[in-house]
C-alpha positions in Angstrom: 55.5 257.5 14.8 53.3 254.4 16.3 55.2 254.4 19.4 54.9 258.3 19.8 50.9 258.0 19.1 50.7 254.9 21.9 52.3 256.9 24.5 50.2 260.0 24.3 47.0 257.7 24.0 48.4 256.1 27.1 49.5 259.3 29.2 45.7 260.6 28.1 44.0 257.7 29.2 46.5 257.7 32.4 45.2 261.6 33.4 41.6 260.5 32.7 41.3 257.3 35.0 43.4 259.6 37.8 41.1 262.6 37.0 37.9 260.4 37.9 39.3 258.4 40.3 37.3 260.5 42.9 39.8 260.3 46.0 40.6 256.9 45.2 44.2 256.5 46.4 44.1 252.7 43.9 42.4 254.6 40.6 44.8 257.4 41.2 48.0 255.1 41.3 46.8 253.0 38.3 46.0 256.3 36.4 49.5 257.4 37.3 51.2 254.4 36.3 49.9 254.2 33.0 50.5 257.8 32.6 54.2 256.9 33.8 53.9 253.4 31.1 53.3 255.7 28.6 56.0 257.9 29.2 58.3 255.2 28.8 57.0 254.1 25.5 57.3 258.2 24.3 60.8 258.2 25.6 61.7 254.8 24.1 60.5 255.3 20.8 62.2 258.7 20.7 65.2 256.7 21.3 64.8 253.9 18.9 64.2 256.8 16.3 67.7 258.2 17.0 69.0 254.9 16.5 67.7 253.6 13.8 68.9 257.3 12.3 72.3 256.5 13.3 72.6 253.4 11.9 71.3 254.1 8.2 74.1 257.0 8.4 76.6 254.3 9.4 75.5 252.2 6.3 75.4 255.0 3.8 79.5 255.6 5.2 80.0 252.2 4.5 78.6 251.3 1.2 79.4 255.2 0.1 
């Protein structure tokens, strides 16, 4: 749940630093790539999730 929380706080503070950047090609490509930072961390945690799922399942067939 952490990791989902730090990527939506990261994508929002992304779209805020791009939406003030003010024609700044520099502020809009660091707001972007911490935007794009933070969709990492939301697709990686999803990931982990589903793994960490998949393995208690594989350890409740074993000890079943």
């Amino acid at each position: 749940m952490r990791g989902f929380v730090a990527a939506l706080v990261l994508i929002a503070i992304g779209i805020a630093i791009a939406a003030v950047a003010g024609g700044s090609v520099a502020l809009t490509a660091v707001g972007v790539a911490i935007a794009g930072i933070g969709t990492v961390v939301g697709v990686s945690a999803a990931f982990w999730i589903v793994g960490r799922s998949e393995d208690r399942d594989r350890e409740r067939e074993r000890h079943g």
